[in-house]
Backbone as JSON Lines, residues from 0, in Angstrom:
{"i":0,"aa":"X","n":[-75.29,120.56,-80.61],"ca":[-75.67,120.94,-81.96],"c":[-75.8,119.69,-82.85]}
{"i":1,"aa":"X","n":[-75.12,118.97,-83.15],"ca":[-74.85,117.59,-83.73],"c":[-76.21,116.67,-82.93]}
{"i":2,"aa":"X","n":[-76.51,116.69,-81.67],"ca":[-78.08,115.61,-81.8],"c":[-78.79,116.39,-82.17]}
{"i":3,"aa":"X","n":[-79.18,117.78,-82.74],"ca":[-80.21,118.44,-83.27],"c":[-80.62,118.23,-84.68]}
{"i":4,"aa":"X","n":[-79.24,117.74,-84.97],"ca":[-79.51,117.64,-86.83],"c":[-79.9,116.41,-86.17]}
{"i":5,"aa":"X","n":[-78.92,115.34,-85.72],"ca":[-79.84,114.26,-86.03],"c":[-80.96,113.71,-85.46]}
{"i":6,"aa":"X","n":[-81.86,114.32,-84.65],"ca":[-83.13,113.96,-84.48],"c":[-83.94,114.75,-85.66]}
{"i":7,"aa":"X","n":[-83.38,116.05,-86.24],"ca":[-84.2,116.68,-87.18],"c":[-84.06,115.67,-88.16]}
{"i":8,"aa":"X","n":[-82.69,114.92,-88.68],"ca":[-82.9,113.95,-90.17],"c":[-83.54,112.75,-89.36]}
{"i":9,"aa":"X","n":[-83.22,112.23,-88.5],"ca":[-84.79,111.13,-88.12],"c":[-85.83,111.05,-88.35]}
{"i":10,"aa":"X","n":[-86.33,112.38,-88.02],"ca":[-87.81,113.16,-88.26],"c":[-88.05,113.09,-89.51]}
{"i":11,"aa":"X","n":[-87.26,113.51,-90.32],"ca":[-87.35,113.71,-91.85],"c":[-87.39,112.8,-92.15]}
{"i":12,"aa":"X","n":[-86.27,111.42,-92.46],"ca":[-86.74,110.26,-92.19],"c":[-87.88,109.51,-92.23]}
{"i":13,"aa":"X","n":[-88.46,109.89,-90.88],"ca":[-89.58,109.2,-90.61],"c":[-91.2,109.35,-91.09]}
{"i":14,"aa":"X","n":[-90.49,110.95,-91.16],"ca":[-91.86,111.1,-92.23],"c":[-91.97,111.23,-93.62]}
{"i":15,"aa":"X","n":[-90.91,110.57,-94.14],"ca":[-90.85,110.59,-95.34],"c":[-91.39,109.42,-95.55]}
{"i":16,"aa":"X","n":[-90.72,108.43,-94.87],"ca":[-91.52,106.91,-94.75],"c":[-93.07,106.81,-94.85]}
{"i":17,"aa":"X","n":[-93.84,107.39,-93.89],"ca":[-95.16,107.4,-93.58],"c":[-95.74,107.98,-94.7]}
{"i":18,"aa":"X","n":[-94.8,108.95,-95.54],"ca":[-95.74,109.34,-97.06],"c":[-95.54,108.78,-98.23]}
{"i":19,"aa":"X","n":[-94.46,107.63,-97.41],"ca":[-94.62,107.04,-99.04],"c":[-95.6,105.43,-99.13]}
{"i":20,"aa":"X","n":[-95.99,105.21,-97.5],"ca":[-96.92,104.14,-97.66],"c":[-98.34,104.56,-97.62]}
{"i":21,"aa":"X","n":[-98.68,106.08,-98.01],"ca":[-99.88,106.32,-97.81],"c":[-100.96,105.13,-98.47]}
{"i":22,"aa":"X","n":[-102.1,105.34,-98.44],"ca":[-102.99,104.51,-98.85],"c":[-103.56,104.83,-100.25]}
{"i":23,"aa":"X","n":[-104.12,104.34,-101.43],"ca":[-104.56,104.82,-102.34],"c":[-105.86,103.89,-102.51]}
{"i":24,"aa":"X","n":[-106.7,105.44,-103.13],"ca":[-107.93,104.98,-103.29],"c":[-108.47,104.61,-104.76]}
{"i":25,"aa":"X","n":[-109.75,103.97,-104.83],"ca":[-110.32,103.58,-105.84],"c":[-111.7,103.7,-106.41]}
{"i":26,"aa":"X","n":[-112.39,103.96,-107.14],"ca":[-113.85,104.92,-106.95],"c":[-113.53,105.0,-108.49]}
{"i":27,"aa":"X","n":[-114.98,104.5,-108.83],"ca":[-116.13,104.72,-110.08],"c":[-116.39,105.61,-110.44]}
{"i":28,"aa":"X","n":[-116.12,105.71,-111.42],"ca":[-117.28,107.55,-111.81],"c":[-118.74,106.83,-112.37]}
{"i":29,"aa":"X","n":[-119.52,108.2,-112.95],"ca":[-120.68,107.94,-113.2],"c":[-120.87,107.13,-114.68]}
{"i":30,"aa":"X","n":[-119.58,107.1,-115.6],"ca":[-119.71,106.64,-116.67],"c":[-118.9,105.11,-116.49]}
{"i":31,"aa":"X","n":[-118.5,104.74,-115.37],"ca":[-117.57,103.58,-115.29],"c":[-116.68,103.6,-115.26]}
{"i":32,"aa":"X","n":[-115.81,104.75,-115.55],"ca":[-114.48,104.9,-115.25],"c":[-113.65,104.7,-113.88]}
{"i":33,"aa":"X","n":[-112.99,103.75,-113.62],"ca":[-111.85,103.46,-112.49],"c":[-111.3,104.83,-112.31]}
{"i":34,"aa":"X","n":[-110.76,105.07,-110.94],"ca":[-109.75,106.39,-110.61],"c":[-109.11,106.03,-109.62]}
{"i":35,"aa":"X","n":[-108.0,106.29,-109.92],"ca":[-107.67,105.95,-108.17],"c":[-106.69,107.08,-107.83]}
{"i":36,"aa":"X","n":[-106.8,107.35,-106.46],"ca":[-105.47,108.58,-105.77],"c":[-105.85,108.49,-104.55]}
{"i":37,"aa":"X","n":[-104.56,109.18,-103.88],"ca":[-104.29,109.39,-102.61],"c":[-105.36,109.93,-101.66]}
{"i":38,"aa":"X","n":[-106.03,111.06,-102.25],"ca":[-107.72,111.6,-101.53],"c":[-108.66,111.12,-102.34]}
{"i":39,"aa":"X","n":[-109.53,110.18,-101.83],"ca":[-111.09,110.07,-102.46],"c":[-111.97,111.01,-102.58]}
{"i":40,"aa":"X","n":[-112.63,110.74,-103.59],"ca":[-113.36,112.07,-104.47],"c":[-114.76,111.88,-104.37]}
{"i":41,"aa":"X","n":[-115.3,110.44,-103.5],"ca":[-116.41,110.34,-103.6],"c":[-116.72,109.39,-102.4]}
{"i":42,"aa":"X","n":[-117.71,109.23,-101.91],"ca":[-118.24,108.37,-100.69],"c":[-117.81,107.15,-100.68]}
{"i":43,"aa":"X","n":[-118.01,106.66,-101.85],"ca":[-118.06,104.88,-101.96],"c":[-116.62,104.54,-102.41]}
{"i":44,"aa":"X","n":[-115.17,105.51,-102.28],"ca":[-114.36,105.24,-102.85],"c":[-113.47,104.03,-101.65]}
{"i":45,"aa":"X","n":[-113.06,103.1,-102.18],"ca":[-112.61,101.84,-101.87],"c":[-110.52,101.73,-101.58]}
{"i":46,"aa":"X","n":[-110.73,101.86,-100.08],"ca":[-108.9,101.84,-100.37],"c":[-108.4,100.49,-100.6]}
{"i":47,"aa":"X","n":[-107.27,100.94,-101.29],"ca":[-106.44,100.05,-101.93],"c":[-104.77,100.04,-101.4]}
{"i":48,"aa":"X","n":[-104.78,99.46,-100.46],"ca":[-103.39,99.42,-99.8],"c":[-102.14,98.81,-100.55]}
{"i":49,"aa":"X","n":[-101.13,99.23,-100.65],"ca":[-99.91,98.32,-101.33],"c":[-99.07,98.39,-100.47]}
{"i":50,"aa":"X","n":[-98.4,97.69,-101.02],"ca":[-97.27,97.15,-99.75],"c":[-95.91,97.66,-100.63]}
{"i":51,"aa":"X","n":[-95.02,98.29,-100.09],"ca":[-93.84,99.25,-100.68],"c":[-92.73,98.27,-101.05]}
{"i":52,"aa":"X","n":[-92.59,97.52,-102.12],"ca":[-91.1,96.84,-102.81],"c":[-90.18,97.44,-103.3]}
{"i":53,"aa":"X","n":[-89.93,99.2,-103.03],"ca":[-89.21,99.27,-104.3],"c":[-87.6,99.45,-103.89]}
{"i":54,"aa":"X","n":[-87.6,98.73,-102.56],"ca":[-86.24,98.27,-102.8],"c":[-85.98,96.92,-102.97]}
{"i":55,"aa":"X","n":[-86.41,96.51,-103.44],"ca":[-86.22,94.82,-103.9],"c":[-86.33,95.14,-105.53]}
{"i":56,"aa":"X","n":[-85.26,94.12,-105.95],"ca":[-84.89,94.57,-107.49],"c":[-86.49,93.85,-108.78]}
{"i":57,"aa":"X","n":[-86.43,94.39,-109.9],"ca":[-87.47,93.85,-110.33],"c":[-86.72,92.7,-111.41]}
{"i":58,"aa":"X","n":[-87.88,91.9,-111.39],"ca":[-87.56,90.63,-112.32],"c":[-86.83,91.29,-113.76]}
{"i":59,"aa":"X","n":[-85.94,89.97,-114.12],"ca":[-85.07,90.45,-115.79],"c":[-85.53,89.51,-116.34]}
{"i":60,"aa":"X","n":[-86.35,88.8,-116.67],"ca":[-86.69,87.66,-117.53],"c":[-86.71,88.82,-118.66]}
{"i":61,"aa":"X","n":[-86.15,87.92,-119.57],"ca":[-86.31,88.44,-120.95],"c":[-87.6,88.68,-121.78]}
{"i":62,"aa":"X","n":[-88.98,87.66,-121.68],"ca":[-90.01,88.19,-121.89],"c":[-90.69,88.78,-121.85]}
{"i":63,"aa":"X","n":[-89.97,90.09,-120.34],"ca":[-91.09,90.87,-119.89],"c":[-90.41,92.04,-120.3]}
{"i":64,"aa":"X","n":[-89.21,91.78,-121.38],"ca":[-88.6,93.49,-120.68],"c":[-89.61,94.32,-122.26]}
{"i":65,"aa":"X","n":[-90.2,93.35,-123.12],"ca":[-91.13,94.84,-123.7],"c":[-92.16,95.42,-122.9]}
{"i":66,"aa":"X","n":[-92.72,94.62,-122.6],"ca":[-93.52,94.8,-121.33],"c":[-93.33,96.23,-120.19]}
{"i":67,"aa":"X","n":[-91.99,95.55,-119.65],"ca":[-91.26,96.36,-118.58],"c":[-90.75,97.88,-119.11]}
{"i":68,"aa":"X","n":[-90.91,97.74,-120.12],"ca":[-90.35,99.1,-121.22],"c":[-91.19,100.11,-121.11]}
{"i":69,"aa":"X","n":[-92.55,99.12,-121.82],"ca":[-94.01,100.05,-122.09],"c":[-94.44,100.81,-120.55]}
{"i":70,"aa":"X","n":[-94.15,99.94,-119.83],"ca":[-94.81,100.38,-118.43],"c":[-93.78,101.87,-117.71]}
{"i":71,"aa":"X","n":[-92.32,101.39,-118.07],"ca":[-91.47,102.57,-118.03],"c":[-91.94,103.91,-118.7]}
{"i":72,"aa":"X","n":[-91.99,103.7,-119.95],"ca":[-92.76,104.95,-120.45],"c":[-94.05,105.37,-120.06]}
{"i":73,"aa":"X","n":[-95.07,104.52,-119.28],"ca":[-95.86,104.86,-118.94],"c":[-95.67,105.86,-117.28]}
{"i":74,"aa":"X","n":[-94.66,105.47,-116.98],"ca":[-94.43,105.69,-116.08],"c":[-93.84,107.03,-115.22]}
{"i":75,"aa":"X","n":[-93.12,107.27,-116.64],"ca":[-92.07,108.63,-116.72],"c":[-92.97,109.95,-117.4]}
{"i":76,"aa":"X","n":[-93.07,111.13,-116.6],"ca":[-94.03,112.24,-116.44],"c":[-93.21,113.39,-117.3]}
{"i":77,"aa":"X","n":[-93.91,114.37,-117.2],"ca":[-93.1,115.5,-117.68],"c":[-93.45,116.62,-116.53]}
{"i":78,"aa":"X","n":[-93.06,117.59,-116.5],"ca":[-93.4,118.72,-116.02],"c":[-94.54,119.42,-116.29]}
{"i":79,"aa":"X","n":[-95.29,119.42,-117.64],"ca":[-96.65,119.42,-118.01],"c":[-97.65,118.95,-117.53]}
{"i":80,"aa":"X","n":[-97.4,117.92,-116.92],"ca":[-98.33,116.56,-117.13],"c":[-99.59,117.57,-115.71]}
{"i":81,"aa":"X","n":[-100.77,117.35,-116.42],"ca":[-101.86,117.71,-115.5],"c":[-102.06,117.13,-114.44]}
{"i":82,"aa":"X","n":[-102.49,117.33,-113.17],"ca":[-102.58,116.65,-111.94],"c":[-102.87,115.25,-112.0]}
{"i":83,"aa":"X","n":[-103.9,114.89,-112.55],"ca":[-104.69,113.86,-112.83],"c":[-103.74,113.26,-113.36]}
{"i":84,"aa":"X","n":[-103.17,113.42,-114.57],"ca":[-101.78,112.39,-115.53],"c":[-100.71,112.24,-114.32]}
{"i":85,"aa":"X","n":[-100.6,112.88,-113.13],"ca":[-99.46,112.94,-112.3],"c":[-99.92,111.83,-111.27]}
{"i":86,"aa":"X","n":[-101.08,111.5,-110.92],"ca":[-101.65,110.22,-110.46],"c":[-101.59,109.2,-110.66]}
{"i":87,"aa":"X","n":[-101.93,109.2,-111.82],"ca":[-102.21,108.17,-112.58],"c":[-100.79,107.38,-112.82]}
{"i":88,"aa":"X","n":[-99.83,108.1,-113.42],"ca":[-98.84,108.06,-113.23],"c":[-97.79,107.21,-111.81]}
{"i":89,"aa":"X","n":[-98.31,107.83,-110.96],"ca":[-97.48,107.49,-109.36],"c":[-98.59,106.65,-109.29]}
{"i":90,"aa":"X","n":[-99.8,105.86,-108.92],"ca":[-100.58,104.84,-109.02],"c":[-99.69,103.52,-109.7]}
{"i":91,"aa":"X","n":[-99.6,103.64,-111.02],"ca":[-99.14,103.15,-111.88],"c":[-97.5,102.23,-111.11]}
{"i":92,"aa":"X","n":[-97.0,103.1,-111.14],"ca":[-95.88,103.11,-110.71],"c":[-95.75,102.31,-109.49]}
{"i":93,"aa":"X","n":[-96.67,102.59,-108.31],"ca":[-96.84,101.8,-107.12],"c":[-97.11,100.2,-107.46]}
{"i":94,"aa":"X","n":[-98.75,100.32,-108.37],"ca":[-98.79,99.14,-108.11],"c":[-98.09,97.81,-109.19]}
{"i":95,"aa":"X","n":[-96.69,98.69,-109.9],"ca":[-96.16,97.89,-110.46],"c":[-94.9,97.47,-109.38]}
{"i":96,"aa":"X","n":[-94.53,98.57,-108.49],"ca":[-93.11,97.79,-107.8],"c":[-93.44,97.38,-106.82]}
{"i":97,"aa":"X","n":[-95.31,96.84,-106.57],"ca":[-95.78,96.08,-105.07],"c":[-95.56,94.85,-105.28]}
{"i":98,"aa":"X","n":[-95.29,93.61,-104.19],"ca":[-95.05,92.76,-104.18],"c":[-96.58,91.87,-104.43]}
{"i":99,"aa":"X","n":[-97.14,92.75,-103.78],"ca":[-98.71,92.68,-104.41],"c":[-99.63,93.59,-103.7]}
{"i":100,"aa":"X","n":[-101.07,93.43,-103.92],"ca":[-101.99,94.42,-103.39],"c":[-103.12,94.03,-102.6]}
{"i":101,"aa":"X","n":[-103.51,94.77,-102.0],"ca":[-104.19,94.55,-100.82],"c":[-105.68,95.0,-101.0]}
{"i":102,"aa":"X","n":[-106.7,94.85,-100.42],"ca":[-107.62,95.91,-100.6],"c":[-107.95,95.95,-98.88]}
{"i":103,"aa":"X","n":[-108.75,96.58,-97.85],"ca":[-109.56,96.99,-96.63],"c":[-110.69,95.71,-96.22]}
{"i":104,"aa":"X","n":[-110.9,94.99,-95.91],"ca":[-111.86,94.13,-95.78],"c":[-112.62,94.97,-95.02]}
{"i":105,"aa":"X","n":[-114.26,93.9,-94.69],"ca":[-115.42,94.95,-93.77],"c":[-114.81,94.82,-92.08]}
{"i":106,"aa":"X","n":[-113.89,94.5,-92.21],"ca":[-113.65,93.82,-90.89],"c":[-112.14,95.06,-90.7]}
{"i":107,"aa":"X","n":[-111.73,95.9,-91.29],"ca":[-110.8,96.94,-91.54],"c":[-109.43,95.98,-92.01]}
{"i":108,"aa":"X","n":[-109.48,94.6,-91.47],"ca":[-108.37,93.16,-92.17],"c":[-107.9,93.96,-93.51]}
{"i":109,"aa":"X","n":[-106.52,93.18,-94.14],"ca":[-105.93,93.46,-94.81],"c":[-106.3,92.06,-95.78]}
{"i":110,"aa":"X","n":[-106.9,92.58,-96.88],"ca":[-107.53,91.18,-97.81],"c":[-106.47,90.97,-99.17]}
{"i":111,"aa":"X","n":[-105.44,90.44,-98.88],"ca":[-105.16,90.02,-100.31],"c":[-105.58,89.91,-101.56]}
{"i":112,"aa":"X","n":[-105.01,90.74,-102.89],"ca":[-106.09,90.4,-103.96],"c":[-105.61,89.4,-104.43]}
{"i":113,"aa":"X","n":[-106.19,88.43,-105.71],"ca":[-105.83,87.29,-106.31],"c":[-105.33,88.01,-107.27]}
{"i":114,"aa":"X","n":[-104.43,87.16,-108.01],"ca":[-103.2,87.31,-108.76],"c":[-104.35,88.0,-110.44]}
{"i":115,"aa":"X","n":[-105.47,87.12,-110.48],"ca":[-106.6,88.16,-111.52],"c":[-107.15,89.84,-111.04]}
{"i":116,"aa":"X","n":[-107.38,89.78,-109.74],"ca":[-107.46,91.26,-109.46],"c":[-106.64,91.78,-109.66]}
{"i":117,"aa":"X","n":[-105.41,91.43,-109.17],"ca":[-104.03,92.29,-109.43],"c":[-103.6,92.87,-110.61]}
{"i":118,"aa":"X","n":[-104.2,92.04,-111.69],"ca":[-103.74,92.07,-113.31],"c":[-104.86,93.1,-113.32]}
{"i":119,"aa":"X","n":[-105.98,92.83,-113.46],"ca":[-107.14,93.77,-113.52],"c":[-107.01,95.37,-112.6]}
{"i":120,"aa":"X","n":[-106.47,95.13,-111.7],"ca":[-106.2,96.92,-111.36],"c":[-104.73,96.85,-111.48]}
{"i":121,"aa":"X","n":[-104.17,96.29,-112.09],"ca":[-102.89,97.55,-112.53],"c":[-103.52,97.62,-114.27]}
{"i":122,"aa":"X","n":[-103.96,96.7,-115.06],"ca":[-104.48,97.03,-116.34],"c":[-105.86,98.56,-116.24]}
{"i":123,"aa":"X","n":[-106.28,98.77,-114.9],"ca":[-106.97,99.92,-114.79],"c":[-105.95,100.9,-114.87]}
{"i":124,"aa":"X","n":[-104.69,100.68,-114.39],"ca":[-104.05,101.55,-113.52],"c":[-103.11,102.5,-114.97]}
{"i":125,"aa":"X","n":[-103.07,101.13,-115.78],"ca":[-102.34,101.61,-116.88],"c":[-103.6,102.29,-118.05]}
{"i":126,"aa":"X","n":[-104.86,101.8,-117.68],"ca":[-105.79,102.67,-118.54],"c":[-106.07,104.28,-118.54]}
{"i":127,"aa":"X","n":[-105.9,104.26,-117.02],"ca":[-106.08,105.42,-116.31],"c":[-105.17,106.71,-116.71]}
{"i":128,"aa":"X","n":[-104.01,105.94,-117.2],"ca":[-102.56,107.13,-117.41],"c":[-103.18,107.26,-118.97]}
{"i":129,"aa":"X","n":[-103.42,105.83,-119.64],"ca":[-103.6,106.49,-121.1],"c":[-104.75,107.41,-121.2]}
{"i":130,"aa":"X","n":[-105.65,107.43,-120.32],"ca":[-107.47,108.45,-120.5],"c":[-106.39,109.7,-120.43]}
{"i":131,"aa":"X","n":[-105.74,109.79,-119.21],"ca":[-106.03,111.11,-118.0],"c":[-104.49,111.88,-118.91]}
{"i":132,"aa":"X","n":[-103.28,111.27,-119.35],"ca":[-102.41,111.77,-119.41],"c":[-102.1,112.18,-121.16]}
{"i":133,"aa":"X","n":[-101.73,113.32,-121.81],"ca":[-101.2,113.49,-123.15],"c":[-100.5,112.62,-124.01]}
{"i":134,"aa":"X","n":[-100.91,112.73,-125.46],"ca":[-100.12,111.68,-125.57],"c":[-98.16,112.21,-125.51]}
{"i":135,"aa":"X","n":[-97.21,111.33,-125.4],"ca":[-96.02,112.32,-125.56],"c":[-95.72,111.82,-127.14]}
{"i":136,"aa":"X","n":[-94.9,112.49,-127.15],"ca":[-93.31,112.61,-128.56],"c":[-92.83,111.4,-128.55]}
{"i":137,"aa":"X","n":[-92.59,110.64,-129.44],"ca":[-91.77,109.87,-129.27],"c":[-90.48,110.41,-128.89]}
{"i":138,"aa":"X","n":[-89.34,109.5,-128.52],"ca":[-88.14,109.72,-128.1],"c":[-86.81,109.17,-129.11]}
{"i":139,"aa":"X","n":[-86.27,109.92,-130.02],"ca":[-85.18,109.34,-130.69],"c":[-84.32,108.59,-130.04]}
């Protein structure tokens, strides 16, 4: 009885792992808008691989923690929040605790982005939550 649970919590385990490095995608709309999520919505949508840090602690420099604040609140959902704000959201979130990001080369290679792409799609990433998500309440 006892190796049954534990090959069943292995299992669990293991596939909990495999869903949390899924791949996320990236795709244009017709007006220019960036999107990105877990299923692509359109032919030409572009994956965007990250690499999972979030057990490695995040930087405390003191200059970043307004920074690190804003992105917290960007970060934190409600139960409301429409599918789309719930993306945008967990996007967000990823490609702030990656050590960095990746994109698919033509070659299926894993292409490093430069430290300007990186800024440029998480500044999508954080555009994306302000389009797609309500505004909230402030918080006393």
């Amino acid at each position: 009885m006892g190796t049954r649970i534990a090959w069943l919590l292995l299992t669990a385990l293991l596939a909990g792992a495999a869903l949390a490095d899924s791949t996320v995608y990236k795709w244009i709309d017709k007006d220019g808008n960036a999107h990105y999520g877990s299923v692509p919505q359109v032919q030409n949508a572009q994956p965007l691989a990250i690499i999972n840090t979030a057990d490695r602690p995040l930087p405390s420099a003191a200059s970043s923690a307004t920074a690190a604040s804003a992105d917290q609140a960007l970060t934190q959902g409600t139960p409301a929040d429409p599918p789309a704000c719930k993306s945008a959201r967990e996007t967000l979130g990823r490609y702030l605790q990656a050590e960095y990001l990746y994109t698919r080369g033509p070659d299926g290679q894993q292409q490093k982005l430069s430290k300007e792409e990186q800024q440029r799609a998480t500044a999508d990433a954080r555009n994306a939550v302000t389009r797609s998500c309500p505004p909230q309440e402030p918080q006393p």
